[in-house]
Each structure stands twice: as structure tokens, then as C-alpha cells.
C-alpha positions, 0 to 999 in steps of 0.5 A: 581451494575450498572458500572458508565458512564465515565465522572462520575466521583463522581460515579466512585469514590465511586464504586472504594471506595467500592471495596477497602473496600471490598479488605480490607474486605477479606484480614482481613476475608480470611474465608469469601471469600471461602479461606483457613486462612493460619496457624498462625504458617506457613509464607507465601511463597516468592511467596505469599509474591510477590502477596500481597502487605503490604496494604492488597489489592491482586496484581491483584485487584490493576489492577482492580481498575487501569483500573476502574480509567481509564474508569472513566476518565471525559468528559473533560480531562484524562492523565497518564503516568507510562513509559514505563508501561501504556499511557492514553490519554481522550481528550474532544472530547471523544478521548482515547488512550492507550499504554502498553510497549511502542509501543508494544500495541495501542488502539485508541478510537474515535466518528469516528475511533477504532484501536487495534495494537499489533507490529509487530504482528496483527492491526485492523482498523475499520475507517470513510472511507471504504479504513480504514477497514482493519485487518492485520496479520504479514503484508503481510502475511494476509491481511483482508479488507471488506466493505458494499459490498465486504469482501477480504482475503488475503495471501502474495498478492498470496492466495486470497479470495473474497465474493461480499455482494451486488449480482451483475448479471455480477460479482462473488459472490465469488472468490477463487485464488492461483496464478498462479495455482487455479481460483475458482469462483462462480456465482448464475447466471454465475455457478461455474467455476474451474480451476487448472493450468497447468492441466486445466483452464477456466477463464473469465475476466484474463488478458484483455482477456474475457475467458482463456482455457488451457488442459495440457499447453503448449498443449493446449491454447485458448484466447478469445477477443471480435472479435478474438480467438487465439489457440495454440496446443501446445504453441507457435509452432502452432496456428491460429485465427479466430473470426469476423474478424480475420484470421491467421496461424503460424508455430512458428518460420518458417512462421506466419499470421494474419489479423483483418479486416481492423485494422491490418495485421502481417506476419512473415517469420523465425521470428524474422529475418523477420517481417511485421506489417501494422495497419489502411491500409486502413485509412489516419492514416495508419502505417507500421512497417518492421524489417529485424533483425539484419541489418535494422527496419523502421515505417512509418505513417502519425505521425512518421517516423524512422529508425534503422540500425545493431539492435537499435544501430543508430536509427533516429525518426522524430515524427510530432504530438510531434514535436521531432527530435530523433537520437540515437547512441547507443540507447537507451543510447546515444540520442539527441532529436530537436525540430521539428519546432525550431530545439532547442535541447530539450533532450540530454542522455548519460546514465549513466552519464547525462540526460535532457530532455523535452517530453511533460509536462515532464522535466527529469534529472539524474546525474550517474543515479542511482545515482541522478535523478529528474523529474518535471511536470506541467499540468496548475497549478498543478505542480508535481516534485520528486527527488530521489538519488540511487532509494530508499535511498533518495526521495523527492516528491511535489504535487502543485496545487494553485488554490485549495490549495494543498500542498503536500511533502514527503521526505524519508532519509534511515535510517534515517527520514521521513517527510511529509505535506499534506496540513499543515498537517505535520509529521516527524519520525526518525529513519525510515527503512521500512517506507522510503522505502515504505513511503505510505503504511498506514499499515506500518506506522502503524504496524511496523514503531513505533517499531523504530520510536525513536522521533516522531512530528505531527501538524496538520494545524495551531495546536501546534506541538506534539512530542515524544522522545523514546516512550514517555519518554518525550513527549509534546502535543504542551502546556505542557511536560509530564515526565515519571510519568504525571498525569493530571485530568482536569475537 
């Protein structure tokens, strides 16, 4: 017998039919199944009496036929609800959704999307977008990402391994890393490329650096840059640089130089206590920089001029291209900040009690930080502003773009909620843990905060509000309650 198509539904009854006639049929012939009659003289045992219910039809088969029901449900319209056993959903755009045990288990259906979660131990998204595809187990201890052209492995965002499925002639087909401590990479045209720290490291593109080399570090290290290579033998004592245009020699911390052509020229003499910097000498935007630590530091440019007196304790910036007026005493917690051409002030701090300054498009704000502080920026019409009280505990964050219609908000409260609206699209969950500390990790959201999201409400756009209350105990799809026992077959 073919299994019937879902949606069905006179098809589906009749095969469910035929299987009860056939449980009923081997209950009363127990013989012609294979099983062994039990003795008219012996009583069932309390296990066997558990397993068969008084209708004849065996307890597992009972299951067999419940999930029949579930895949026969119509085109249209499916519901049920045995809380907290089983929630089914079957919309008619061919949307399913399953729930066992509450939020412990989640199988979500669509045209466009599948996803399977078991909390808190496992999810899989298979989605639209590539950023969807994502396995995760015990997040963040395994991670698993993979698109048309590129397959991720990842462990603790420590242990990592990468296949590239589109060979590309300057990329790794495979990357294998244990960071900080094994680099292995792999090439059909760049070779294979091993390295083990501290012991020995050969490594191109790290760190914005083209190749990294080291034997036995600190002993030895090399960085190479396009147009400079610095090597320490060992680290940090000895080294020098040369290149295309480099040259340099340091005996760390007695006397040190370096000079880059025209770009750039350093020298130190008992560092820190005497050090010169010099870029562009030889360009209109020429700027020096001089420290004789702790008495005294200065930068001279055609841009910006400053001064510094015992440390960075009492600093004076006077910046052309920004138009700022800077003193500080004590900097960097005490500063009061002009406007160079106005001579308003524009930003006084006196941390940790009081901030407000302008810089730019930037507008920022604390009150006995950390305990409260908001920043607002505008850019033509987008408009971003956020505030947050003691870093994480509290925050609110919107994004305003009118001429695009974009609305954005997030607001967090631990413990307890956390709302958001992207462009109508609104949601809120209470209680909310690591959900509101960490508001846009998607896998969060979706592996862990429904263990503890006692109520829940979704609308999307102009839609009917949907909400939940202790996982969906009572919970509305925006034009009818459903109750813990909800049936609703819709044709």
C-alpha cells in the first residue's frame, strides 16, 4: 500500500481505518501475528497490562496511528494541541511545526526553510539564505556552517577547520588551525604549509602580515610586509629590517632605528624614555612626533598640534581638520573640548561622573558611567542612537532611515524581556537571560532562549499579534485562543 499524499485527507482516513482493523485483528488472533497466546489460566503481568490498552489496539501502535493523523493533515488548515505532549501546526501555505515537551524539541517545515532543535543540545537550520545554513552543537562548543563554496568547522571559535568547494588559484582549498598553536593549510597550487608554535611557524596572510616565521620563539621571528621584513633573533632584543625600502637596527630597549623610504623614520635612544617618529618628512603633510617620557610629549603636523606635560597627565590638542580645541587635566578623564573656529565648547568629561561631547556626527553621553550612557549619530537621514545602563544589563538601540523606511529597535532588560521591531516586524520574550546579553546572536535565539522564554508575542507587519504563555499552555495565533487540549481541522 502506497502511503497517502498529505492533504488527502479521505485517503489517509481509510488507510488509518485499515490499520485499526488490523490492530484489532491481532489483538483477538495473537497467534497470527507470530506471538506466543498467553495461558487462559495466567493473568497478565502489570507491565503487559500497562502496554495494552482495554480497546485492544497495542500502546505503540497508538503512536503509529497519532503521527499517520499528523502527516495526513489537509492542505489547508492543521492544529493540535495535547500540552505539554505534542503541538502541531499545518498552515495552508504548506508551513508545519512541531513541538514535543515543550520547548525541548522543534521541527519547523516550510516551502523555504527546515529546522530541527533539540534544547539545549543540538539545532539545524537548512535556510533561504546562505548566512542560514548552520548545525550547532552545545553552542558554542561545535559550530558547523557550509555554503555552495565553502564548508566550516568549528570548536570553541578555537579549533577550526575550513574546505573551500570552489578552488580558487590564491585561496586555501583546506585550512586546519588550533589557535594559537597549529596552522595547517593546504593548496593544489600554494602546497601544504604546516606550522606548530612555538616550535616552528610558517604562515601567509596572519595577522595583516603576508608570511609569519618563527623557530623556537622568541628565538627567532620574521614578518614579512610587502615593501619591509623585520626579524628579531631573538624577540624583542635584536632585530633589524630591510625590504625595498626599509632599513633599520634595534638593541632593545638601549638604541633602535628604522627608515621607510620617504614614509617613515623612527628612532629610539633607552626607549621609552626617548623616542622620535617622523612620517611624510618630505610632503607638505609632514608630522613629527617626540616623547621624552615621563617629562614631556608633542605632535606637530600641518593637521594638528599638541602637547603633553609629566605623562598625558595635562595635555593641549588643537586639531585643524576637525576644528577641536582640546585640553585635558587629568587626561584622559578630565577634558573640555572648543570649537575652533566658534570657540563654543562642545564636549566636556569628567569621568567617571559626566560626559557630553560632540566629535563629528557623534554625540555621546554618560552619567557615573557605567552607570548610564547614550550616544546618538546622524549621518543625512540615518539616525542611530543607543543607550545602555551598567554595559549589559540595560540597552536600547534605534536605527532611523526615513527616506528608506527603516525602522529598527532593540531593547534588552536583564533578566527580564527583550523587544525588538524591524521594520514592523515586532517581538518581545520574557524572561530573557542570555538572550539579553547577547540580543543578535541568531543561535541563541534559537537553541537556548526558548527554554526560559516563559511568554512570547510575534506580529509581523500589520498581522494579528501572536503570543504564547508558559509554552504554549495558552497561546493565540492572533484570531483564536488555543487551550491545552486544541483541535482544529480546517478544510
Amino acid at each position: 500500500m502506497q502511503p497517502p499524499s498529505p492533504g488527502n485527507g479521505k485517503a489517509c482516513l481509510k488507510t488509518v481505518g485499515a490499520i485499526l482493523v488490523i490492530a484489532r485483528r491481532d489483538a483477538a488472533n495473537p497467534r497470527e501475528t507470530g506471538r506466543i497466546q498467553d495461558s487462559p489460566l495466567r493473568s497478565p503481568t502489570p507491565a503487559e497490562a500497562d502496554c495494552t490498552p482495554q480497546s485492544g489496539v497495542p500502546f505503540p501502535r497508538v503512536w503509529v496511528i497519532g503521527i499517520l493523523l499528523l502527516l495526513c493533515a489537509p492542505a489547508h488548515a492543521f492544529d493540535l494541541k495535547l500540552w505539554p505532549l505534542i503541538n502541531y501546526q499545518h498552515d495552508a501555505a504548506g508551513t508545519q511545526s512541531l513541538q514535543l515537551l515543550g520547548p525541548l524539541f522543534s521541527y519547523v517545515h516550510s516551502p523555504e526553510q527546515r529546522e530541527v532543535t533539540l534544547r539545549p543540545l543540538f539545532s539545524y537550520v537548512d535556510g533561504p539564505r546562505v548566512a542560514d545554513n548552520q548545525f550547532s552543537l552545545l553552542y558554542p562548543i561545535f559550530v558547523s556552517r557550509w555554503a555552495p563554496e565553502l564548508t566550516e568547522y568549528r570548536m570553541l571559535g578555537l579549533i577550526s577547520f575550513t574546505s573551500q568547494n570552489a578552488r580558487q588559484p590564491d585561496e586555501w582549498d583546506r585550512r586546519f588551525t588550533i589557535f594559537p598553536f597549529v596552522f595547517y593549510r593546504y593548496s593544489r597550487t600554494l602546497g601544504t604549509w604546516l606550522s606548530v608554535l612555538p616550535f616552528y611557524a610558517n604562515v601567509r596572510d596572519f595577522l595583516g602580515y603576508e608570511r609569519i616565521q618563527m623557530i623556537a620563539f622568541p628565538l627567532y621571528l620574521h614578518l614579512q610586509e610587502p615593501l619591509v621584513q623585520r626579524t628579531w633573533l631573538p624577540f624583542p632584543f635584536i632585530s633589524w629590517a630591510d625590504g625595498a625600502l626599509a632599513r633599520g637596527f634595534r638593541v632593545w630597549p638601549f638604541y633602535g632605528w628604522d627608515d621607510e623610504g620617504d614614509v617613515e623614520r623612527f628612532r629610539y635612544v633607552m626607549w621609552p624614555f626617548y623616542i622620535s617618529y617622523e612620517r611624510h618628512f618630505t610632503r607638505p603633510e609632514r608630522e613629527r612626533r617626540l616623547i621624552l617620557f615621563p617629562f614631556h610629549s608633542r605632535i606637530d603636523s600641518a593637521a594638528k598640534t599638541s602637547r603633553s606635560y609629566v605623562g598625558p597627565f595635562f595635555t593641549h590638542t588643537v586639531d585643524r581638520k576637525a576644528h577641536t580645541d582640546t585640553w585635558g587635566f587629568p587626561w584622559p578623564l578630565w577634558v573640555t573640548q572648543y570649537d575652533l573656529t566658534t570657540g563654543q565648547r562642545t564636549g566636556l568629561r569628567l569621568a567617571p561622573f559626566y560626559e557630553d561631547t560632540r566629535l563629528g556626527n557623534s554625540h555621546n553621553h554618560f552619567i557615573l558611567w557605567p552607570a548610564y550612557r547614550w550616544n546618538t549619530q546622524e549621518v543625512d537621514s540615518y539616525r542611530h542612537t543607543r543607550s545602555d545602563a551598567l554595559l549589559v544589563l540595560y540597552r536600547n538601540i534605534e536605527d532611523a532611515q526615513p527616506e528608506l523606511h527603516h525602522d529598527r529597535t532593540l531593547r534588552t532588560l536583564f533578566p527580564l524581556y527583550r523587544a525588538s521591531n524591524d521594520d514592523g516586524d515586532a517581538a518581545l520574550a520574557s524572561p530573557a537571560l542570555l538572550d539579553a546579553l547577547f540580543p543578535r546572536n541568531p543561535t541563541i535565539q534559537r537553541l537556548y532562549a526558548p527554554l526560559w522564554q516563559v511568554y512570547t508575542r510575534q506580529r509581523d507587519g500589520e498581522q494579528p499579534a501572536r503570543w504564547s504563555l508558559l509554552w504554549d499552555l495558552i497561546s493565540s495565533d492572533g484570531t483564536q485562543l488555543s487551550y491545552p487540549v486544541h483541535l482544529d481541522w480546517t478544510q
